[in-house]
Structures are given as C-alpha cells and as structure tokens.
C-alpha positions as CSV (number, residue, x, y, z in Angstrom):
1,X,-54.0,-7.1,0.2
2,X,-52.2,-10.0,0.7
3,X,-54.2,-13.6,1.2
4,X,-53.9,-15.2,4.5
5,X,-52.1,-18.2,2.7
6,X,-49.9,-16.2,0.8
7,X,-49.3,-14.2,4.7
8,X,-49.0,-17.5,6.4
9,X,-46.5,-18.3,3.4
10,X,-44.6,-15.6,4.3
11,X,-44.6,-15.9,8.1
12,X,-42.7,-19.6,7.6
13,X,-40.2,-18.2,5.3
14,X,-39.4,-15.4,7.9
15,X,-39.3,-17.9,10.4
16,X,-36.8,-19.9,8.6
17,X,-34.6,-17.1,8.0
18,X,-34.5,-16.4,11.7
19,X,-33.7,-19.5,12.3
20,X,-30.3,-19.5,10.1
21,X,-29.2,-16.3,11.1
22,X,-29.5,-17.0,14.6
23,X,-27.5,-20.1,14.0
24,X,-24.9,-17.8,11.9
25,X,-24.8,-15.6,14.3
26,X,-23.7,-18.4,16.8
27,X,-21.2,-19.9,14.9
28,X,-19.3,-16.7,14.6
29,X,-19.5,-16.2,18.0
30,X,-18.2,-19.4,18.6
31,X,-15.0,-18.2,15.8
32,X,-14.8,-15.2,17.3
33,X,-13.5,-16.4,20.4
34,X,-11.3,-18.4,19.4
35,X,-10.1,-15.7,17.0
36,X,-9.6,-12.8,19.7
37,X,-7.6,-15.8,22.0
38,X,-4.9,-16.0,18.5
39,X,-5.3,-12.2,18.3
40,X,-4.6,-11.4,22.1
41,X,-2.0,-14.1,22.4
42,X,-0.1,-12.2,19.0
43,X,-1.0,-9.1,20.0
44,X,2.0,-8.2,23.0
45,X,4.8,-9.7,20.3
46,X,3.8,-7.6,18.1
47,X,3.2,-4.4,20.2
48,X,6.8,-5.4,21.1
49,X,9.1,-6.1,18.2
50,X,7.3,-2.7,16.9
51,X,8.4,-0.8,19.4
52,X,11.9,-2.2,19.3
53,X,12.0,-1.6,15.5
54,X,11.0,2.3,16.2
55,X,13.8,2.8,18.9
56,X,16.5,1.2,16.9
57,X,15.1,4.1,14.0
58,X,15.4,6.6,16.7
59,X,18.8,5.6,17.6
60,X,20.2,5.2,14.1
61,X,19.3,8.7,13.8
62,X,21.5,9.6,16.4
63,X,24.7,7.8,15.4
64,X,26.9,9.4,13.4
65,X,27.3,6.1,11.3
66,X,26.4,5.9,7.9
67,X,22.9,4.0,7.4
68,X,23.3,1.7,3.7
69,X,20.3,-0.1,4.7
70,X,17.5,0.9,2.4
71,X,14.7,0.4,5.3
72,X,15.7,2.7,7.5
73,X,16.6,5.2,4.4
74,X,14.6,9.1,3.9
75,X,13.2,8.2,0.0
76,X,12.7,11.8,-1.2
77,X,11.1,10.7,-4.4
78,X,8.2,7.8,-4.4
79,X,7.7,6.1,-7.8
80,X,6.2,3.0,-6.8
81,X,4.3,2.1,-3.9
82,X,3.3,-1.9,-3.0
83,X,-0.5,-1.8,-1.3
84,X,-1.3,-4.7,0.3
85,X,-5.0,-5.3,1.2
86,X,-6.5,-7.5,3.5
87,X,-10.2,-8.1,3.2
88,X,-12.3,-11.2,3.8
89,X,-12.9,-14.5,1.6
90,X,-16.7,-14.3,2.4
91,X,-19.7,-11.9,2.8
92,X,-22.5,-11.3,5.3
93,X,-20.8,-8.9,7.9
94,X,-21.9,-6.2,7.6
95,X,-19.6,-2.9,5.6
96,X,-16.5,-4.5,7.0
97,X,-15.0,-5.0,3.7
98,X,-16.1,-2.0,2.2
99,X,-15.0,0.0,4.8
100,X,-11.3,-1.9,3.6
101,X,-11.6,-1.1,0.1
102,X,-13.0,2.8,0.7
103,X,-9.9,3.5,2.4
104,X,-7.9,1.6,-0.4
105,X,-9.5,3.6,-2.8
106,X,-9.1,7.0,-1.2
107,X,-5.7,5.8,-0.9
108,X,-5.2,4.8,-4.8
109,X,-6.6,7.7,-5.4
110,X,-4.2,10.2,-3.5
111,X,-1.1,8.5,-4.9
112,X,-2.5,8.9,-8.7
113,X,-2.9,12.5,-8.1
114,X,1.4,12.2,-7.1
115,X,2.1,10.8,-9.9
116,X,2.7,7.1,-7.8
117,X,2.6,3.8,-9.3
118,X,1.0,1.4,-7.9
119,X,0.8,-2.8,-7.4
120,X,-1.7,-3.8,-5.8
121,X,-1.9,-6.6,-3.4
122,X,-5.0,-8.3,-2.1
123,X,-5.5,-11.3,0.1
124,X,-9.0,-12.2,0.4
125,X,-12.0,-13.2,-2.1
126,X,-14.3,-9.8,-1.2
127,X,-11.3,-7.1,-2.9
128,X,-10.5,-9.0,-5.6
129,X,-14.3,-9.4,-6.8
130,X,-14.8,-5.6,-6.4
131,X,-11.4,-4.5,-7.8
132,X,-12.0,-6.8,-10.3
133,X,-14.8,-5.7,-11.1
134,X,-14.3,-2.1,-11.0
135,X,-11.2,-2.7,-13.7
136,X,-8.3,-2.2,-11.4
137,X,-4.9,-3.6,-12.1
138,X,-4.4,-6.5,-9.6
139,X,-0.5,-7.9,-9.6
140,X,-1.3,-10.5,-7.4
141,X,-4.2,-12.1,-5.3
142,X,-4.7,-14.5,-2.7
143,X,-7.9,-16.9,-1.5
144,X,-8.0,-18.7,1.6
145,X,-5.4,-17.2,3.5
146,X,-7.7,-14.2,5.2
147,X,-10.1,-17.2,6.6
148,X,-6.9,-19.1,7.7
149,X,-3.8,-17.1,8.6
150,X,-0.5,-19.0,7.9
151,X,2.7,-17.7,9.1
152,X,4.7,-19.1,6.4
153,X,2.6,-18.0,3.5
154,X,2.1,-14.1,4.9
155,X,6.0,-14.0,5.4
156,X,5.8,-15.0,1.4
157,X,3.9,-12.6,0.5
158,X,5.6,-10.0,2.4
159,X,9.3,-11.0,1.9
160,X,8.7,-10.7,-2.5
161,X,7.7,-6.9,-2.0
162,X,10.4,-6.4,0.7
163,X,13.1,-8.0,-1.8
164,X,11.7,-5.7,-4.7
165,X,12.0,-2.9,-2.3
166,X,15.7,-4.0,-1.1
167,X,16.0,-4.0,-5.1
168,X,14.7,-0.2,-5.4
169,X,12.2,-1.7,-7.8
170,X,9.2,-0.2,-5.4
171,X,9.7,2.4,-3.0
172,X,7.2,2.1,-0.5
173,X,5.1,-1.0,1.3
174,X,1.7,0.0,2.9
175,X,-0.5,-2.6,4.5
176,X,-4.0,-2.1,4.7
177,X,-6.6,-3.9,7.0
178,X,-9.9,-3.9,9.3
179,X,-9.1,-5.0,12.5
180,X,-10.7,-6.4,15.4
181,X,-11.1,-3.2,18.4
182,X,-14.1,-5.0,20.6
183,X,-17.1,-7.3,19.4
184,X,-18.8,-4.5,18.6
185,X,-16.5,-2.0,17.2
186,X,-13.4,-3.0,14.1
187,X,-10.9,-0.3,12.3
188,X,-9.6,0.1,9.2
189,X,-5.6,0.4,10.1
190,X,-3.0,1.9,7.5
191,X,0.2,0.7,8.2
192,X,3.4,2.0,6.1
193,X,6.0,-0.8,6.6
194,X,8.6,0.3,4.8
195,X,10.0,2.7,4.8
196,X,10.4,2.7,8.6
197,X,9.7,5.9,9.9
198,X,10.1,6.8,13.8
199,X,6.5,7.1,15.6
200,X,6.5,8.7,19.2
201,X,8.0,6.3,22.4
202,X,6.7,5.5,25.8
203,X,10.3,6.6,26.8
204,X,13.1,9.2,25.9
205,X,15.4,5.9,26.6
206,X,16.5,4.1,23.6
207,X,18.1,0.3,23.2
208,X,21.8,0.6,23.9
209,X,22.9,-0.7,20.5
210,X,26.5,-0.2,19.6
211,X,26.9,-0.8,16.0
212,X,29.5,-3.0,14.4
213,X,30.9,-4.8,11.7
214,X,27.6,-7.2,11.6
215,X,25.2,-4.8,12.6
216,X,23.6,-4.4,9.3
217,X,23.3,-8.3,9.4
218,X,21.7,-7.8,12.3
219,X,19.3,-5.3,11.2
220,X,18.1,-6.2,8.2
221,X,17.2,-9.7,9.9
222,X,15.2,-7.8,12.5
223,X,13.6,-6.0,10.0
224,X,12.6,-9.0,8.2
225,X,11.1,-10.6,10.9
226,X,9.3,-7.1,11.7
227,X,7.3,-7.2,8.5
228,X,6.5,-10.7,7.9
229,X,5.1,-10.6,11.7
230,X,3.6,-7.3,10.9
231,X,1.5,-9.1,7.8
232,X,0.5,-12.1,9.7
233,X,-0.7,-10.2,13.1
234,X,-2.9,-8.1,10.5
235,X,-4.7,-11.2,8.9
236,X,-5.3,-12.6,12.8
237,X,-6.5,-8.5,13.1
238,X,-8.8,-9.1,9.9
239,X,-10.0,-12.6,10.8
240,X,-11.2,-11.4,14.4
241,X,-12.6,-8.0,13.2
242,X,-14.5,-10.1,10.7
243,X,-15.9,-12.5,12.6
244,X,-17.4,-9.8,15.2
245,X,-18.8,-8.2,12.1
246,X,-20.3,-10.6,10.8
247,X,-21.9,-12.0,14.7
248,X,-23.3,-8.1,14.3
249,X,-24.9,-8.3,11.0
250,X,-26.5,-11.6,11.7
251,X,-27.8,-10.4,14.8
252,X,-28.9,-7.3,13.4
253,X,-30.7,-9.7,10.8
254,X,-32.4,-11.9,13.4
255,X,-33.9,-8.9,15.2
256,X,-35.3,-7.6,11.9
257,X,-36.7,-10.7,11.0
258,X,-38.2,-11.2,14.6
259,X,-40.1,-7.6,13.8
260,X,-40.9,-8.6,10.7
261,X,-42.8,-12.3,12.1
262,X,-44.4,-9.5,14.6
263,X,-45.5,-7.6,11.8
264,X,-46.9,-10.3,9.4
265,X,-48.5,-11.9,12.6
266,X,-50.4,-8.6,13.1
267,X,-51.6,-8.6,9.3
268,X,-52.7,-12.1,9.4
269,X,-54.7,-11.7,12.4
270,X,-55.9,-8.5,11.3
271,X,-56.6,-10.4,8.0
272,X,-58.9,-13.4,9.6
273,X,-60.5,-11.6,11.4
274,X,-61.8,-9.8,8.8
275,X,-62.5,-12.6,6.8
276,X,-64.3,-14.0,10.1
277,X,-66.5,-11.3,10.5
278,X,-67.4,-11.1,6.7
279,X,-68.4,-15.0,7.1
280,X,-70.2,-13.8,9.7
281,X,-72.2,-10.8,7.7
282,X,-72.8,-13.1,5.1
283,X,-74.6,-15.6,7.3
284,X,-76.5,-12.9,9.4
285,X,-77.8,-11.9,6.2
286,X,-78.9,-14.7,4.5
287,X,-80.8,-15.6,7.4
288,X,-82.7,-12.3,7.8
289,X,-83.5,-13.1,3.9
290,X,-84.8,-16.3,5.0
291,X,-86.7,-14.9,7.5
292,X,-88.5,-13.1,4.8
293,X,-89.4,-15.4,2.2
C-alpha cells in the first residue's frame, strides 16, 4: 500500500493535470468558436456553388451537345485515383484523426483489391506520422495548413491533381476529411471531386444554360473554382471538427482526473487514519506496560 507521501505525491500531480486540461479545454473552446463562425460563414457558398455544379451535370446530360470536357466525362476504366487526406497537425482530441485515416485505409484498401493506383495526399502532421510509419507511399505532404486554412495554398494543392487529371495522368480525385457536425458530434466525409457525378436536387428545375461557343471556357472555370473551394471549406470542416474534439477529450480528461483526486483523497484519508489509530494502539499499549512494571 501506497505511503501517505507517496499518495499526497500523487494527489498534487493529479491536481496539476486538472489544472492543464481544464485550461486546454478552454482554449479550444475559445478556437472553436471562432472556427464554427469561418465554417458557418463558408458554409451557404459552398452548399451553393455545389449545387449549381450538380444541376449544370444534370443539364449537360440532357443536351444533345457533345461534352469534351473531361470533368463532367463517364471514365469506364479507373487506373489512378488522387486521395487527398485531411487530418490534424496536433494530437489530444480524442479518435478524430483515426477515425480519418480508418476510412482512408478501408478506402486504399478497396481500390488495391481493383487493381487502382493510388497517390496519396495528406495535409496535416497526424497522417503523415502514421502513414509514415505504417510504410505507405506518400507523393506529397503538407504541415501547417490543417491548423491554418489558406485559400491560396488549398487551391494549389487542388489545381496540380486537377491539371494531372485534365492530363488523363489520374483518373479520379477523392477528398477525405472529419468535419465539424455540432460540438459534440464530427464526421468523416468522402467526397469524390472529380469526376462530377449528378447527386439528387431540391428541384426537378435546372439552370437555364444555353451552351455556346465559350461555354466550355465557362465551365471548366466553374469547375475550377468548385474544387479549389471544395478543398478549402473541408480544411475550415477539419479545423472546427478538431477543435470540438479536442474541447471533448480534454473535458473528458478533467472529469477523470477530478475522480481520480476523489479517489486518492479517499485512500489518503483512509490511509491516516489508519496510521492515527496505530499511533494510537501503540501508545495505549505502552502505557498499560507501564502500568505494570
């Protein structure tokens, strides 16, 4: 059984540790808010130019027009596949980046068994480290930019695979992330970007778009902006689904270290006492020896 300094020891260092984690836990409070206002402000823009870019698919379809443009092309046969990964720079919250890269994997995984190959993409210090690791290929990586999403630098990253796809050197973007649902709750999303492929619309009305001789122009500018938006609203997705889980896990970790105080308290009470009362024998009973002689 533990000593009462070595249980008093303890009780301090609990203490301590309470004492950061609840401070953690603050400070990503304090991100988090400021990271759901980005995210809210993003998120009708991109809700928007999404839906756009799935009605103009839905209406290409119906046009009689050839479609040359390679985003908006059926690819019957899928040789090479771009996944890019979002995950965080830093640790403490909770499974959120595993929960990232278990869906990457099962996704690796699926396109191995077709015969896919794949370049993989990650922004954020967590993936690499584990991909690393685990001896998976990375082509490229990226550090810093999942703590601090920059416009500029995701359309970058985005507009290289989307030239290699315009190229028909890959065949296939998908964008992986956790993102932010409520302070308690994040998802993984799985986002194929291109390809476009026509989801299910509010409406049975599509954009009355009449194509002509710089329609493609058009279009392939709108699908540029569509994907470099697409990457940066999923690091602003990331950054506020991490920030949540990590306010989680540190609260989570105060609330165990505030039973475990209770606990150690308990002990060292439990322990002085009995010390107290064995101080107590002791004297009793050299005093009834005294008594004697």
């Amino acid at each position: 059984m533990a000593t009462l300094k070595e249980l008093k020891s303890k009780i301090s260092s609990v203490k301590n540790t309470q004492k950061t984690t609840h401070a953690m836990k603050l400070v990503s409070t304090a991100k988090l808010k400021r990271a759901e206002e980005a995210l809210i402000m993003s998120r009708d823009y991109a809700n928007k130019i999404k839906e756009v870019m799935n009605e103009i698919s839905a209406k290409l379809v119906t046009v009689k027009e050839s479609i040359t443009l390679r985003a908006f092309a059926d690819i019957d046969k899928i040789k090479k596949v771009d996944i890019v990964i979002v995950s965080a720079d830093k640790g403490l919250c909770g499974g959120f980046n595993h929960h990232t890269i278990k869906t990457t994997l099962a996704k690796i995984e699926e396109l191995k068994n077709k015969k896919v190959k794949i370049r993989l993409k990650i922004i954020g210090k967590k993936a690499i480290e584990y991909f690393r690791f685990a001896g998976v290929e990375i082509y490229e990586k990226y550090v810093g930019l999942s703590s601090a999403p920059d416009y500029e630098k995701a359309a970058e990253i985005i507009t290289k695979s989307y030239e290699d796809f315009v190229n028909e050197e890959i065949d296939n973007i998908i964008l992986i992330h956790n993102g932010y649902v409520n302070k308690l709750t994040q998802e993984v999303h799985m986002q194929e970007l291109l390809p476009l492929t026509i989801e299910g619309t509010e409406s049975n009305e599509f954009l009355e778009v009449e194509p002509n001789d710089d329609y493609e122009i058009i279009l392939e500018s709108l699908v540029k902006k569509y994907i470099e938006y697409m990457m940066y609203y999923s690091l602003l997705d990331s950054l506020a689904g991490e920030h949540s889980a990590r306010m989680q896990a540190m609260d989570a970790a105060t609330n165990n270290a505030k039973d475990m105080v209770h606990q150690l308290t308990l002990q060292f009470n439990k322990a002085r006492q009995e010390s107290v009362t064995r101080e107590l024998i002791e004297i009793v009973t050299a005093m009834e020896a005294m008594k004697k002689n």
